[in-house]
Structures are given as structure tokens and as C-alpha cells.
PDB file of N, CA, C and O in Angstrom:
ATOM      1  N   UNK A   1     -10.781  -5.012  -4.938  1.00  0.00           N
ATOM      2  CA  UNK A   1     -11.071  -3.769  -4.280  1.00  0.00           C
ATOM      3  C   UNK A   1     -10.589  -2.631  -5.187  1.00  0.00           C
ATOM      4  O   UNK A   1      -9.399  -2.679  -5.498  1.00  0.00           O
ATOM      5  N   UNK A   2     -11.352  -1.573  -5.681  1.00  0.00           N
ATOM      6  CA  UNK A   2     -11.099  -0.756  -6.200  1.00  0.00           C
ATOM      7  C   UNK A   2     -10.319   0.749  -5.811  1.00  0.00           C
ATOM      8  O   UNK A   2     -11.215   1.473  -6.244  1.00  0.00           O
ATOM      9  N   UNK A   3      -9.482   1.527  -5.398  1.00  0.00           N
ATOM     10  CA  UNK A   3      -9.123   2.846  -5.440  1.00  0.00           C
ATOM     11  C   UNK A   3      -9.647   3.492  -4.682  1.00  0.00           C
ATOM     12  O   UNK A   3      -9.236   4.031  -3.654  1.00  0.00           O
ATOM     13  N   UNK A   4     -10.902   3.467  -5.309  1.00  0.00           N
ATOM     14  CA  UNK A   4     -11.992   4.219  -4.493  1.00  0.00           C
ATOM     15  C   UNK A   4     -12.417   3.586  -2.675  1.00  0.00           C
ATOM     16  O   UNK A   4     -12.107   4.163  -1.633  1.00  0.00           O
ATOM     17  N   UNK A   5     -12.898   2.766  -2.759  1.00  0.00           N
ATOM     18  CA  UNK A   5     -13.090   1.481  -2.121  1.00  0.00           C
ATOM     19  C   UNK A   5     -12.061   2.002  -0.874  1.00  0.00           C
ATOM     20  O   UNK A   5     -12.252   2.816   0.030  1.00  0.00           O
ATOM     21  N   UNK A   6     -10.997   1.249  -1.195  1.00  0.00           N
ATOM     22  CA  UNK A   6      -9.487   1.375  -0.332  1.00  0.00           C
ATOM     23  C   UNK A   6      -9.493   3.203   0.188  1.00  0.00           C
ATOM     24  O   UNK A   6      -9.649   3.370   1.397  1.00  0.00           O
ATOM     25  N   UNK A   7      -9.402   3.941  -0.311  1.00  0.00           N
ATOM     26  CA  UNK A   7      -9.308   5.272  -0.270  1.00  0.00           C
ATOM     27  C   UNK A   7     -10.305   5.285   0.583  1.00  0.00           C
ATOM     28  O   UNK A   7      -9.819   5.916   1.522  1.00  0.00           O
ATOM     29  N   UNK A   8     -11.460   4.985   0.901  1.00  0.00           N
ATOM     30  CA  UNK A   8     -12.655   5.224   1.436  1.00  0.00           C
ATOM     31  C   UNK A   8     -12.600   4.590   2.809  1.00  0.00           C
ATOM     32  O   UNK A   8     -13.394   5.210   3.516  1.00  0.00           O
ATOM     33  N   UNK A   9     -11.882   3.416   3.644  1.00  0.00           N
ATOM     34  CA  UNK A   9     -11.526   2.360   4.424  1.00  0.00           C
ATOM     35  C   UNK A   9     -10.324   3.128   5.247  1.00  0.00           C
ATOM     36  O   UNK A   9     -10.263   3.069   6.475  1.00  0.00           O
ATOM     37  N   UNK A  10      -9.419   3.821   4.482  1.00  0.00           N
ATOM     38  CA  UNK A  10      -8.432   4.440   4.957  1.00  0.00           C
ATOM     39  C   UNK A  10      -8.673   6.281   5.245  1.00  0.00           C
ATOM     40  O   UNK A  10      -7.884   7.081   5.750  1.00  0.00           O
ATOM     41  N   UNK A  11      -9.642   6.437   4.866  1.00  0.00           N
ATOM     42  CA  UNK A  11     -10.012   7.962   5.093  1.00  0.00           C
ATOM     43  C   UNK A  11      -9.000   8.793   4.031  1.00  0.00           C
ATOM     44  O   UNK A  11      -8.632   9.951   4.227  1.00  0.00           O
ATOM     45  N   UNK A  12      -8.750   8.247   3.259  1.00  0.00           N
ATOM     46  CA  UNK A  12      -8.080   9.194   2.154  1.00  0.00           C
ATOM     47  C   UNK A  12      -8.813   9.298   0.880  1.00  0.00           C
ATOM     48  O   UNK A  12      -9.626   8.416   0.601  1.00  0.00           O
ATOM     49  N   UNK A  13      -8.564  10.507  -0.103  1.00  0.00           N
ATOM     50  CA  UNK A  13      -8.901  10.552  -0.873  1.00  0.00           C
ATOM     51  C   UNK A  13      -8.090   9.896  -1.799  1.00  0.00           C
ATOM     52  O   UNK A  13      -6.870   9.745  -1.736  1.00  0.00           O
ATOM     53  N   UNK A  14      -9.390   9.257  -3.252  1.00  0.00           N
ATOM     54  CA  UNK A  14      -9.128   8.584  -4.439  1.00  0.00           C
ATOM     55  C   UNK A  14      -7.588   8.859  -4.981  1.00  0.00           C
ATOM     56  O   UNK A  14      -6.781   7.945  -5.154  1.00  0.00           O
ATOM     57  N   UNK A  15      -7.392   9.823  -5.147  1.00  0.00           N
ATOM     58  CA  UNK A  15      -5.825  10.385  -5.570  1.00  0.00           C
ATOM     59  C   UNK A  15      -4.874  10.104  -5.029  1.00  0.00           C
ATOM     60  O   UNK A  15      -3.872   9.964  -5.730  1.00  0.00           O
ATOM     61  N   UNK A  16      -4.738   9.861  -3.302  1.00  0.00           N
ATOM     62  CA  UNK A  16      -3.750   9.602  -2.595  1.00  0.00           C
ATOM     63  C   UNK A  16      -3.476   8.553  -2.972  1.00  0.00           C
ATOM     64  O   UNK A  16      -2.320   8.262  -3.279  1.00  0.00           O
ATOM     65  N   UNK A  17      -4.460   7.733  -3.041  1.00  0.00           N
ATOM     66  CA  UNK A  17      -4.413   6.038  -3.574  1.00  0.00           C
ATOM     67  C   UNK A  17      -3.508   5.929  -4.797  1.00  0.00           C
ATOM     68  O   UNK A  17      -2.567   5.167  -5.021  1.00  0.00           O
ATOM     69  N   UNK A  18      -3.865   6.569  -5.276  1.00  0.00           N
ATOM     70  CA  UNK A  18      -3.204   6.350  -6.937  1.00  0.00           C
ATOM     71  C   UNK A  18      -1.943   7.023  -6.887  1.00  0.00           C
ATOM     72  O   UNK A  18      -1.014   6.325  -7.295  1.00  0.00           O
ATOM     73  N   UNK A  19      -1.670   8.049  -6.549  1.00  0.00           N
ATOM     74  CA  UNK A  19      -0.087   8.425  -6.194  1.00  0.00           C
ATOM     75  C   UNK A  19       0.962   7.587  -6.017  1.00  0.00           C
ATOM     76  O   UNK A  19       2.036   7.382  -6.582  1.00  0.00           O
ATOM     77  N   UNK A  20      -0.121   6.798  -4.308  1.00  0.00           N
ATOM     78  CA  UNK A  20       1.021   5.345  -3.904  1.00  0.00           C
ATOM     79  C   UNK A  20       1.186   4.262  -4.937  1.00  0.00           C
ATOM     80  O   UNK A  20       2.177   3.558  -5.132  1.00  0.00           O
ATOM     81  N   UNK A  21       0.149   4.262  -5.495  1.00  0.00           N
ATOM     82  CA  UNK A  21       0.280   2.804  -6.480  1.00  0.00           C
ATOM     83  C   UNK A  21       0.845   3.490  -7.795  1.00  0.00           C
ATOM     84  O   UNK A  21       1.732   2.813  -8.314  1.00  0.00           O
ATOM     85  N   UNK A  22       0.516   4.782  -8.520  1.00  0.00           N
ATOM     86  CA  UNK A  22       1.410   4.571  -9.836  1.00  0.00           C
ATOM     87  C   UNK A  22       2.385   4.957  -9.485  1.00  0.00           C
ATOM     88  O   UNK A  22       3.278   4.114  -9.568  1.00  0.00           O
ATOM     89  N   UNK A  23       2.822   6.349  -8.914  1.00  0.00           N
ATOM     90  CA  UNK A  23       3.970   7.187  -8.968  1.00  0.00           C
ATOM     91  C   UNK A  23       5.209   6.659  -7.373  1.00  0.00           C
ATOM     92  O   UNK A  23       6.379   6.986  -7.173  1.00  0.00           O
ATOM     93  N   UNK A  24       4.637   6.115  -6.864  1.00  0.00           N
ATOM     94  CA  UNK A  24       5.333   5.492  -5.584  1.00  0.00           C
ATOM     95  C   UNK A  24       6.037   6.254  -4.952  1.00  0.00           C
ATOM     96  O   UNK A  24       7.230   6.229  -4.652  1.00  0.00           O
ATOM     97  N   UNK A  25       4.513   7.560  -4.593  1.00  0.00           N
ATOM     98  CA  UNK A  25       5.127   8.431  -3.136  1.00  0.00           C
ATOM     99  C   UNK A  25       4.596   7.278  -2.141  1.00  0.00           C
ATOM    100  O   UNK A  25       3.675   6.466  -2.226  1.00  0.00           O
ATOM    101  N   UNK A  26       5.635   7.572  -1.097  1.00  0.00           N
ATOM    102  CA  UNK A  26       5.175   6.497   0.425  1.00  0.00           C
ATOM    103  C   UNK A  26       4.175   7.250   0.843  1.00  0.00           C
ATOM    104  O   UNK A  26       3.761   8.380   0.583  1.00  0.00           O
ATOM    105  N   UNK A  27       3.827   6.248   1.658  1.00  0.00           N
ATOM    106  CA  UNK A  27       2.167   6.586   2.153  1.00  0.00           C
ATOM    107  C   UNK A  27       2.950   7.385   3.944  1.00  0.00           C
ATOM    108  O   UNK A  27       4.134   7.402   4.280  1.00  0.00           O
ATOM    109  N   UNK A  28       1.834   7.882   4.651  1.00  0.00           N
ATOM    110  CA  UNK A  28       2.182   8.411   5.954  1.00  0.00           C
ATOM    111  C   UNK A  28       2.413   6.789   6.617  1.00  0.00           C
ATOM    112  O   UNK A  28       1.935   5.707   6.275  1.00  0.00           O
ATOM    113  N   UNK A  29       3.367   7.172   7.713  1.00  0.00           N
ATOM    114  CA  UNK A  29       2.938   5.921   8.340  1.00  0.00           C
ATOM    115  C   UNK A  29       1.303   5.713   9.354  1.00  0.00           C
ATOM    116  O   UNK A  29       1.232   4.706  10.059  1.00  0.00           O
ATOM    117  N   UNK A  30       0.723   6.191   9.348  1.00  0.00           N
ATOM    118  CA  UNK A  30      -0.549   5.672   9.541  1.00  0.00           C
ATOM    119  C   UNK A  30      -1.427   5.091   8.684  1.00  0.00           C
ATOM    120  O   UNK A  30      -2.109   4.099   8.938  1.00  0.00           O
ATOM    121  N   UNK A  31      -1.411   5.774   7.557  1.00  0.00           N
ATOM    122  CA  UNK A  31      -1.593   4.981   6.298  1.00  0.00           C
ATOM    123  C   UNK A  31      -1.038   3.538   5.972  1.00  0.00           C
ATOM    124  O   UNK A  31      -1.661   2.476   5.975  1.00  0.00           O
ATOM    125  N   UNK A  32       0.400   3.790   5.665  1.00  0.00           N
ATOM    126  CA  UNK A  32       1.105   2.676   5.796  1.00  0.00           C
ATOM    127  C   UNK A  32       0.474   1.567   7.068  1.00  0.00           C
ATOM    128  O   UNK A  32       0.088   0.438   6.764  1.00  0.00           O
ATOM    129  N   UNK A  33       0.453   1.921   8.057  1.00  0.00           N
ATOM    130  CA  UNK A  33      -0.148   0.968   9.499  1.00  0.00           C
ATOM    131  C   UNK A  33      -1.362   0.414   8.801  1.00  0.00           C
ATOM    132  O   UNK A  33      -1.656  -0.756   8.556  1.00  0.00           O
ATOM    133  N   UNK A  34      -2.001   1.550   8.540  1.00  0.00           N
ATOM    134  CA  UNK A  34      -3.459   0.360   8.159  1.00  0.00           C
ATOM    135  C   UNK A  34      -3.828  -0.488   6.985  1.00  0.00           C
ATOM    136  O   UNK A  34      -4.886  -1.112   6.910  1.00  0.00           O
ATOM    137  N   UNK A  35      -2.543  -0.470   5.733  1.00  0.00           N
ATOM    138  CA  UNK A  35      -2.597  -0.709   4.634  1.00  0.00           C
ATOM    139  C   UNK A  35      -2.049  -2.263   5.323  1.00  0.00           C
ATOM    140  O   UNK A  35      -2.762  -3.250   5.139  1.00  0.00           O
ATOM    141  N   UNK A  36      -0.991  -2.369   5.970  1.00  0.00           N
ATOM    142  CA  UNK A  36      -0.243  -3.292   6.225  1.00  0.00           C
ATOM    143  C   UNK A  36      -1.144  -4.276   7.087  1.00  0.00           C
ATOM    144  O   UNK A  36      -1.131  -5.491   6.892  1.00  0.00           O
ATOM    145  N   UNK A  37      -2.061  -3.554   8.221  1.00  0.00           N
ATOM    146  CA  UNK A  37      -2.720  -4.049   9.290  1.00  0.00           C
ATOM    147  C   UNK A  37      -3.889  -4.857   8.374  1.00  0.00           C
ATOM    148  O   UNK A  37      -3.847  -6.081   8.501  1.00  0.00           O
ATOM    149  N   UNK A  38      -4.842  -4.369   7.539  1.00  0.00           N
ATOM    150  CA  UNK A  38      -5.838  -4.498   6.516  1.00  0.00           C
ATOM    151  C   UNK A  38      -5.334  -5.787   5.981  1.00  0.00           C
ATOM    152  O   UNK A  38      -5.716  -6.850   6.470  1.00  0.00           O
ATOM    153  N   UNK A  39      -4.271  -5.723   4.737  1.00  0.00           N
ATOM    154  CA  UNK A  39      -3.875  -6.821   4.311  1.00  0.00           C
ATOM    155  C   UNK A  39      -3.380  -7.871   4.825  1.00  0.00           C
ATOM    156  O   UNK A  39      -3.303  -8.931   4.204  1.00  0.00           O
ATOM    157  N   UNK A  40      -3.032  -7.730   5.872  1.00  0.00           N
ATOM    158  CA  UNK A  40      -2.229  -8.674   6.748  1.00  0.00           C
ATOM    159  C   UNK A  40      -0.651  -9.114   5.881  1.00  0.00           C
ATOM    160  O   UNK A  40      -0.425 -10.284   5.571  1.00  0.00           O
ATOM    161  N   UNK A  41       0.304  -8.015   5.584  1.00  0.00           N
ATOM    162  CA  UNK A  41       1.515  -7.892   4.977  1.00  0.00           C
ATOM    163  C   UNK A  41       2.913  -7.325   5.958  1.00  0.00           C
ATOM    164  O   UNK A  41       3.011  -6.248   6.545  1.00  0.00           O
ATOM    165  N   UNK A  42       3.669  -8.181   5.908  1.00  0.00           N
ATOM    166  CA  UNK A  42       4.968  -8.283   7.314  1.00  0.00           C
ATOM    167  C   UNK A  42       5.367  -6.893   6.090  1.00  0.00           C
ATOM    168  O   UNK A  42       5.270  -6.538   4.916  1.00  0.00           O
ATOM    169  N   UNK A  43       5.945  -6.457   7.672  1.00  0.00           N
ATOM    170  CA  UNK A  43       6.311  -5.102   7.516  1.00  0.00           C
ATOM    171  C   UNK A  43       7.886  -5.221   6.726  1.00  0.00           C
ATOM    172  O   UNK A  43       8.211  -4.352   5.917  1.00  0.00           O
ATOM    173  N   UNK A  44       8.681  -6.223   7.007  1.00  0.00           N
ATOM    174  CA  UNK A  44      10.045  -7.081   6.521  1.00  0.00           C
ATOM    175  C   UNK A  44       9.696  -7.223   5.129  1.00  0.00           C
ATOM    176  O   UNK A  44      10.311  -6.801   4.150  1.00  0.00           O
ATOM    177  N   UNK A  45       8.433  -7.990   5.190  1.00  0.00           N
ATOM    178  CA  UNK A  45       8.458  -7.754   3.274  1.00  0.00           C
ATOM    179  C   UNK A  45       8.226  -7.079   2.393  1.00  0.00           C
ATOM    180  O   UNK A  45       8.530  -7.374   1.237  1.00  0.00           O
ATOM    181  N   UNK A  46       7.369  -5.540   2.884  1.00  0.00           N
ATOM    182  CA  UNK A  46       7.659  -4.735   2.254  1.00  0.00           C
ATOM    183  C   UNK A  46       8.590  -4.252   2.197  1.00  0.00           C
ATOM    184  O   UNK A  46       8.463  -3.710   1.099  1.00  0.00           O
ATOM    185  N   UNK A  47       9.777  -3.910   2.626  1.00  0.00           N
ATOM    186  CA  UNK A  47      10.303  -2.824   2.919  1.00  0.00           C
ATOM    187  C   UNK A  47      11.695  -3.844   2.309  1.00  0.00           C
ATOM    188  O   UNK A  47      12.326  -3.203   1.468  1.00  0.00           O
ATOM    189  N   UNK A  48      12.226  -5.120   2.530  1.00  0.00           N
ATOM    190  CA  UNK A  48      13.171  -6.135   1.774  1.00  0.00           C
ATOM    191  C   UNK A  48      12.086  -7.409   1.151  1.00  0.00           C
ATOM    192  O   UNK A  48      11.560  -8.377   1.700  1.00  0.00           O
ATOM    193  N   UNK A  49      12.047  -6.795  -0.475  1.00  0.00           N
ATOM    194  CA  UNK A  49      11.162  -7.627  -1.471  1.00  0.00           C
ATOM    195  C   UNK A  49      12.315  -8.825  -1.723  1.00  0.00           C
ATOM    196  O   UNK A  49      13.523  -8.850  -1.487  1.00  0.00           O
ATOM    197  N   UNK A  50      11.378  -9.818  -2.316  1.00  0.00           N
ATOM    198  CA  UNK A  50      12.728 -10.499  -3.233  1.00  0.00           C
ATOM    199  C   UNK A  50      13.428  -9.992  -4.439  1.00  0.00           C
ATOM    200  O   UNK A  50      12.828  -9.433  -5.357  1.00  0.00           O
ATOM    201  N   UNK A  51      14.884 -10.225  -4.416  1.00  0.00           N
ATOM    202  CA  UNK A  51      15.906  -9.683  -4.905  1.00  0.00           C
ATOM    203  C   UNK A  51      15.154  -9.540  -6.671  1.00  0.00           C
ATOM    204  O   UNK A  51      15.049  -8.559  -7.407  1.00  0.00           O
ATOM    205  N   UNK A  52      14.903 -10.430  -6.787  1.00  0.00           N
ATOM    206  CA  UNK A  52      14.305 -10.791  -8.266  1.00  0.00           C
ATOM    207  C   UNK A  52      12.980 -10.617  -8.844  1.00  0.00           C
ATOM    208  O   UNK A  52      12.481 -11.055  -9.881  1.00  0.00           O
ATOM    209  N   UNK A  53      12.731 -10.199  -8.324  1.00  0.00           N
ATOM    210  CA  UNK A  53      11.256  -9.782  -8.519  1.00  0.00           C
ATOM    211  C   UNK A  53      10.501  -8.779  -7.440  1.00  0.00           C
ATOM    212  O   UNK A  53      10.911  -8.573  -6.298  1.00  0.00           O
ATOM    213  N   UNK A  54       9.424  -8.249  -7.975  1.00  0.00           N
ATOM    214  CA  UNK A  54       9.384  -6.941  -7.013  1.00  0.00           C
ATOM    215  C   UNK A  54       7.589  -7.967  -6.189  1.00  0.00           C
ATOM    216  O   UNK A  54       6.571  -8.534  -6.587  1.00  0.00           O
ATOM    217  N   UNK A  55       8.191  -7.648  -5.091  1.00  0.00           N
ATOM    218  CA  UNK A  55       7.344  -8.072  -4.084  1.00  0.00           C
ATOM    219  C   UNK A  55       5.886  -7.942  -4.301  1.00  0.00           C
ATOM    220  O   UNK A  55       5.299  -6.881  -4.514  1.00  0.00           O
ATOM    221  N   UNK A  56       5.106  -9.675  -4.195  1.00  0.00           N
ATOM    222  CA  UNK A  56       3.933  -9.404  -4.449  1.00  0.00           C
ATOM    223  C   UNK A  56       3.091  -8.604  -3.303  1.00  0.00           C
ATOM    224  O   UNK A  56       1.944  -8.268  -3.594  1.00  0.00           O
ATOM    225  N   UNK A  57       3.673  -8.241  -1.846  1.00  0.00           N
ATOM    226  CA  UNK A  57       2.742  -7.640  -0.585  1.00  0.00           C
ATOM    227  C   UNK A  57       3.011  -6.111  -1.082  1.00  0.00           C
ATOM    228  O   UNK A  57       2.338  -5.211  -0.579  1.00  0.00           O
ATOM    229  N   UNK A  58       3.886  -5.849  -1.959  1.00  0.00           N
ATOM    230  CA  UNK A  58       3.867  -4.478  -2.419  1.00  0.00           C
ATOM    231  C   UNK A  58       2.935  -4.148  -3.253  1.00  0.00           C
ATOM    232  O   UNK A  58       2.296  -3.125  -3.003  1.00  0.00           O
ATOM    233  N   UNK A  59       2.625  -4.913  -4.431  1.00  0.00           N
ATOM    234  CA  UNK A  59       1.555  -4.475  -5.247  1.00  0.00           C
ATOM    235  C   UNK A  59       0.274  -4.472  -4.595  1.00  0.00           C
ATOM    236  O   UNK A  59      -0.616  -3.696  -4.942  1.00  0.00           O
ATOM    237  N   UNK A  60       0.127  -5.413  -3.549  1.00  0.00           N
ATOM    238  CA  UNK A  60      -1.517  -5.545  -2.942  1.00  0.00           C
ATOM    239  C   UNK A  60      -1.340  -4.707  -2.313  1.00  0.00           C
ATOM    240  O   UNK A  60      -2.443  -4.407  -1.856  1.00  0.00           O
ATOM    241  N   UNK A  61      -0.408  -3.871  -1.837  1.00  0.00           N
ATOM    242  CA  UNK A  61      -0.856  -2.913  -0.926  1.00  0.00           C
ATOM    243  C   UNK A  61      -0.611  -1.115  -1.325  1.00  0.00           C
ATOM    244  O   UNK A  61      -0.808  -0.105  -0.648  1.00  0.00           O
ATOM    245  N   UNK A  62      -0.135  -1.301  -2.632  1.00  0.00           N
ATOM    246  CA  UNK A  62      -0.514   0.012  -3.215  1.00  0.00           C
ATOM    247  C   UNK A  62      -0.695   0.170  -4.691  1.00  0.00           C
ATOM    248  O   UNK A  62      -1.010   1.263  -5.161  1.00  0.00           O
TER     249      UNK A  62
END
């Protein structure tokens, strides 16, 4: 799924997308709700990744 794509599903624009994923402003939580709801990603694992590595439900979801 591309940027665009995702941005388009969530009613945001292309840029918001890319903010969350390069620069890692948090998303609104409604955003957040449907990013999480969409992927099907526990809210526990975003928010406590594993210690050692940075959480793969984080990258799929921004």
C-alpha cells in the first residue's frame, strides 16, 4: 500500500502520512484508531515494542 493509498482510506492528506512515518509526529487519535483498527495492530504493541528491536506493528502502521 502506498502513502497515497493509506492517506486516501484515512481521509488525510499524502503529507500527513509521511510526517508519521519519517519524522514520527503521532497521528490524532482517530487516525491512530483507524490505522490500528485497518491493520489489525494491539494497541499494547504499539505503544510497548520489543526492548530490542523496534516493533514490527509500528512500521506497518506508519
Amino acid at each position: 500500500m502506498t502513502q497515497e493509498q493509506l492517506a486516501y482510506i484515512v481521509d488525510r492528506v499524502p503529507r500527513t502520512i509521511i510526517y508519521h512515518e519519517n519524522d514520527g509526529q503521532h497521528p490524532s487519535f482517530n487516525t491512530f484508531y483507524q490505522l490500528v483498527t485497518m491493520f489489525d495492530i494491539s494497541v499494547d504493541q504499539y505503544f510497548y515494542p520489543p526492548k530490542n528491536k523496534w516493533s514490527e506493528c509500528r512500521k506497518q502502521s506508519m
